[in-house]
C-alpha positions as CSV (number, residue, x, y, z in Angstrom):
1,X,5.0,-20.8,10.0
2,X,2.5,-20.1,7.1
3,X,2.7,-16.6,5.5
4,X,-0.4,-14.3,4.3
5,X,0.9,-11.8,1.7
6,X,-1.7,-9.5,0.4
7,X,-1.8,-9.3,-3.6
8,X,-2.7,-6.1,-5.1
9,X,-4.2,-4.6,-8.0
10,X,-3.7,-1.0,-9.4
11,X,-4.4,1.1,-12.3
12,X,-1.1,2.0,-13.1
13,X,1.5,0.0,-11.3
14,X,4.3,1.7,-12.4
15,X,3.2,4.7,-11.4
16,X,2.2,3.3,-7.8
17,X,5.9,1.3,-7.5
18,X,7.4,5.0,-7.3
19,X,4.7,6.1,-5.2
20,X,5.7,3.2,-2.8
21,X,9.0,3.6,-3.2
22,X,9.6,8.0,-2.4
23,X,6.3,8.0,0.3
24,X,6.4,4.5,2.1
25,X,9.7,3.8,1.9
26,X,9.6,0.7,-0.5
27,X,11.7,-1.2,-2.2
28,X,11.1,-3.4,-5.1
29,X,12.1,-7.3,-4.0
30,X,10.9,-9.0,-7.1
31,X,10.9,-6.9,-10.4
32,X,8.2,-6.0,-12.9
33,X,7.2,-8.8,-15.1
34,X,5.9,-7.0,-18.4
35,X,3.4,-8.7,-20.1
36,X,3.4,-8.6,-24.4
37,X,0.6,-5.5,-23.6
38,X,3.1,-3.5,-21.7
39,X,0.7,-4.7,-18.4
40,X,3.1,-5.4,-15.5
41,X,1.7,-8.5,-14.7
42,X,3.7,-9.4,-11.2
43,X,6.2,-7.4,-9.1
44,X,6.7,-7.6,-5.2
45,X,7.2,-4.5,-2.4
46,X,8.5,-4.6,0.7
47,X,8.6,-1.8,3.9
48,X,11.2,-3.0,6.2
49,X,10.4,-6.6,5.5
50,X,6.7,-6.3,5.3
51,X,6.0,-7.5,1.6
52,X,3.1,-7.4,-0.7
53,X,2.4,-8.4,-4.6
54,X,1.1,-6.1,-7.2
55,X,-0.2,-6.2,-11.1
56,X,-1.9,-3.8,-13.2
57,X,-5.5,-4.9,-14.2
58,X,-6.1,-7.4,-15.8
59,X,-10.0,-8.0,-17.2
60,X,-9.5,-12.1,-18.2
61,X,-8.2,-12.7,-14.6
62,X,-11.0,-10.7,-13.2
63,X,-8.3,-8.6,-11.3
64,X,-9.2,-4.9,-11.2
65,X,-8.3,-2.1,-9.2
66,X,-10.6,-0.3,-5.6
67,X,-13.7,1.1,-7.3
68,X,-13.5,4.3,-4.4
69,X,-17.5,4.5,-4.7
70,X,-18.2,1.2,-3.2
71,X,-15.4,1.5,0.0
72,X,-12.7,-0.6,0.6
73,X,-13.4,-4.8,1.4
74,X,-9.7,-4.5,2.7
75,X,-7.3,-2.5,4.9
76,X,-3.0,-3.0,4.5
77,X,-1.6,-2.8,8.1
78,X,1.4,-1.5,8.3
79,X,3.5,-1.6,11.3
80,X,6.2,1.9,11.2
81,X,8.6,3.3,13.5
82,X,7.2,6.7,13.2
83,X,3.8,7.1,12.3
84,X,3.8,10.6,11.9
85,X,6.6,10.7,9.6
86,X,5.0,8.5,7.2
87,X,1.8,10.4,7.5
88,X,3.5,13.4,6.5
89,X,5.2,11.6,3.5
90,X,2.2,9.9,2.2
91,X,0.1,13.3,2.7
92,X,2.8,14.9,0.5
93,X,2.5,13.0,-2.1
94,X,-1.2,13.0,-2.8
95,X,-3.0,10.2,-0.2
96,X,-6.0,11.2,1.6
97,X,-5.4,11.1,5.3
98,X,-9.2,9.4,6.7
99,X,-7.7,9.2,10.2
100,X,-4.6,11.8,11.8
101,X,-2.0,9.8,13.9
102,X,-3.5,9.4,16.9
103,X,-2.1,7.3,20.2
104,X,-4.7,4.8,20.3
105,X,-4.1,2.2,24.0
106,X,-2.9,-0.2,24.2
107,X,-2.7,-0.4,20.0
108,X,-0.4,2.1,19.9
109,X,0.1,5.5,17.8
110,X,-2.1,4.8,14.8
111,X,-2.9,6.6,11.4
112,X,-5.6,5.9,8.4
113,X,-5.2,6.7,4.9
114,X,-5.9,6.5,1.6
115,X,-2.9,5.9,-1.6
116,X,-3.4,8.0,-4.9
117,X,-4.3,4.1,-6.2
118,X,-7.3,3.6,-3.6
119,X,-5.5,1.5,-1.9
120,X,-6.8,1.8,2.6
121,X,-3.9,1.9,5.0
122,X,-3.7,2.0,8.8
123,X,-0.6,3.0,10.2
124,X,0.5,1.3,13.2
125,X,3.5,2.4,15.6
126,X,3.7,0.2,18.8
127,X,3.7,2.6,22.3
128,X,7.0,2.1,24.3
């Protein structure tokens, strides 16, 4: 079965691997590779199995973080076992909540927001 793993840029990706880590509920599957500039160049997150890449920015690579002024060209789904928790938590600590949880059929209870890094989310928590 192939595998699509989204690959992520952010300003400060030490900064956002604790952000993960206390509001999402991340842990850290691959660790930091530090570049000779002190740029993390490669690390890996996972929620509950649900994994993504992330570096800092790097210019040369044409890799740069969301520029907030021009929107978001991607959304990270996220499937959760309780969307309102993690609303809560990522509200907490700084995200901009663009859509409350919600029960949305036959989706299921549903959430949209924004990270500190401009990163878009949409929460997803399956109806029983």
């Amino acid at each position: 079965m192939s595998e699509l793993t989204p690959y992520i840029c952010v300003a400060d990706s030490r900064a956002a691997i604790e952000w993960y880590r206390e509001h999402l509920g991340a842990e850290v599957t691959y660790e930091p590779i530090v570049m000779p500039d002190g740029q993390v160049g490669h690390c890996e997150l996972a929620v509950d199995g649900a994994r993504w890449m992330m570096s800092d920015a790097f210019e040369s690579a044409g890799v740069a973080p969301p520029d907030r002024s021009r929107g978001n060209a991607v959304t990270l789904h996220l499937t959760v076992a309780d969307v309102d928790a993690v609303c809560d938590r990522v509200r907490q600590g700084g995200a901009e909540v663009d859509r409350e949880p919600e029960d949305n059929p036959p989706v299921g209870r549903v959430a949209v927001f924004h990270d500190p890094f401009g990163h878009r989310w949409f929460l997803n928590q399956p109806l029983p």
